[in-house]
N, C-alpha and C positions, 0 to 999 in steps of 0.2 A: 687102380681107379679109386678115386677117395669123393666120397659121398655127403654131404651136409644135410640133416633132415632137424629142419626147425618149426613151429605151431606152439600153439595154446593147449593147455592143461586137455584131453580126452579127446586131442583132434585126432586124433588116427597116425600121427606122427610112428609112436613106437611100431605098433601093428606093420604099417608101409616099410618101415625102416627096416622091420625084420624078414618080411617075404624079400626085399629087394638084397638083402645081405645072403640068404639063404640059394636065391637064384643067382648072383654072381659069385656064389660061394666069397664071401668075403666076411672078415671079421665085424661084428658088431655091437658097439658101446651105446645101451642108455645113459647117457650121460646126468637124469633126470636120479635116476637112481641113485648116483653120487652125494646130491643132494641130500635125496630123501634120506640118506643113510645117515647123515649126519646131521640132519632133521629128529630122525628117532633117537636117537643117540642123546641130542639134548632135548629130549620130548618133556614138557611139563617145566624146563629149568630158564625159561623167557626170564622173567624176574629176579634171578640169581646174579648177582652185583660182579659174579664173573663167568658167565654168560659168554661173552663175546669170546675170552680166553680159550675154555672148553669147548668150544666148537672148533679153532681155528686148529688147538689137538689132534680133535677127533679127524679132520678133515688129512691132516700131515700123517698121519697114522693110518689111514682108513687102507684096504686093501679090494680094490675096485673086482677080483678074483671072486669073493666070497660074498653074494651079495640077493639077499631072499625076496626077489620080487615081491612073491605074493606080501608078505612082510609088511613089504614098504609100498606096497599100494591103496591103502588107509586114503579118503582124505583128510584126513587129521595130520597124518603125515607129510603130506603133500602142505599143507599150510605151515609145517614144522620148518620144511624145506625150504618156502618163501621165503622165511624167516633167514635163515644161518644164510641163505644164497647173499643176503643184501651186508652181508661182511667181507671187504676187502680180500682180508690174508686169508679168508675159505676159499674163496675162488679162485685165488693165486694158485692154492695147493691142488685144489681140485683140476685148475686148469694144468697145471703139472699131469697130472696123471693123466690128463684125454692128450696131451701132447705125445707121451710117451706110448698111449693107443695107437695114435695115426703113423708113429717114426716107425713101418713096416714095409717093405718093399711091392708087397703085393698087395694093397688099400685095404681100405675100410670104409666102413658105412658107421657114422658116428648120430643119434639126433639127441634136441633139448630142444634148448632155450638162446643160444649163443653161439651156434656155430659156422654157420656161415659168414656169421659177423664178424667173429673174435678168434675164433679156436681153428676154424679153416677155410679162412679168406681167401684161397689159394686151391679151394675145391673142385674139383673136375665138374660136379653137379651140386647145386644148390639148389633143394624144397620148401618151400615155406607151405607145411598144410597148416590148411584151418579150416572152421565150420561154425556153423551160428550157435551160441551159449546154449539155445535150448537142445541141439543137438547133442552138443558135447556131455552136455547133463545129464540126459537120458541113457548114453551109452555108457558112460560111466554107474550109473545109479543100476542098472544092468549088469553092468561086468560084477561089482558089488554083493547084488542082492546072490548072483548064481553062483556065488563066494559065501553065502550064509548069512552077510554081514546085515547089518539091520539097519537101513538106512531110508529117507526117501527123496524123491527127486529133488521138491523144494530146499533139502538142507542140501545137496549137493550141489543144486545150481546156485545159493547164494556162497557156497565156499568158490565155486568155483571162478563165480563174479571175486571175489576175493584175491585169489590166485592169479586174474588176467590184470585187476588193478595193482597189486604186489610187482608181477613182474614189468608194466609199463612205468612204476615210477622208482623201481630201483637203481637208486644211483652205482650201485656197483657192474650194474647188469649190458644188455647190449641188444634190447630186446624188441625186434623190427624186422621186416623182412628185407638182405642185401638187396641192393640195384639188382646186382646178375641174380635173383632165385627166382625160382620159375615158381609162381602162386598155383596151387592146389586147395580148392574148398571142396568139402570130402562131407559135406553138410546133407546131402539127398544123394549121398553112395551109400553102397554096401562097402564091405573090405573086399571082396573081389574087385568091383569096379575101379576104386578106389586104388587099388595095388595095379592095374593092368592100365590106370591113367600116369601113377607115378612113373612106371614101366616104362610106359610111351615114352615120357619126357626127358629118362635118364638116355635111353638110345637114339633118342632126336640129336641131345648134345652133342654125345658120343659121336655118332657118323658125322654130324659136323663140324668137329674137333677132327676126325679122322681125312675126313677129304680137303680138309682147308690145311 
């Protein structure tokens, strides 16, 4: 079973993506964290006249294995990530490697930014979560703060305004919910809630995949 889970910067995407991998035991890729990796990687070096070069490196190099969530959950980082995503031959590379995730006989559960659209058009279940900015903002500035980090809501919600306008006008990008994904606003859930609606909707498929 091969799984697409797509959403905006702090929808609850990763979270749902990872109970729903855990309970069909299946493999599971943030595909976001690709990014961010190579977001950090060239953190600080936007201005650098080979810039574009340097990322497209670190991207063909990058070893999706080794890879420090908490690390790369900055948003600082996450706008690093905007950044290198809107380079052609990044995402070529990167897309290499979620390809090479899903080529497994027994599925995977992969989420971002692109993948019901681009990466696995051909998905047994397609998710689009999302939820209203102030939402997302808050649970982010949350996950954060209980991280040490020093942050406060207002600087996150206009990064993350940032992040939603980044990913709607990148030409590189793919970023919209498929026809076939089934829409999830995860805006007034909990993550329980939240996981046991994704829940629902991957086994609605499923049995209707199975008896047709």
């Amino acid at each position: 079973m091969l799984i697409a889970v797509d959403g905006p910067a702090a929808s609850g995407k990763g979270t749902i993506a990872k109970r729903l991998a855990s309970h069909f035991q299946l493999a599971h890729l943030d595909t976001g964290l690709l990014y961010r990796a190579v977001g950090l990687a060239t953190l600080g070096k936007h201005e650098d006249p080979h810039f574009e070069a340097m990322a497209i490196q670190v991207a063909i190099d990058l070893d999706a294995t080794n890879l420090d969530e908490e690390q790369l959950s900055t948003a600082e980082v996450g706008l690093a990530a905007s950044r290198v995503a809107q380079i052609p031959d990044v995402r070529k590379a990167l897309n290499q490697l979620q390809h090479q995730f899903i080529d497994r006989p027994e599925g995977a559960i992969l989420d971002g930014r692109d993948i019901g659209s681009r990466i696995c058009p051909h998905a047994d279940v397609k998710l689009f979560i999302t939820a209203e900015p102030d939402a997302r903002a808050q649970r982010r500035t949350n996950q954060l703060l209980g991280r040490g980090l020093d942050v406060t809501f207002e600087d996150i919600l206009s990064q993350i305004a940032q992040r939603d306008k980044d990913d709607r006008e990148n030409p590189a990008g793919a970023f919209f919910q498929a026809a076939d994904a089934h829409l999830l606003d995860t805006s007034k859930l909990g993550i329980e809630a939240a996981f046991l609606a994704a829940l629902g909707i991957v086994e609605r498929v499923m049995a209707q995949k199975t008896s047709g």
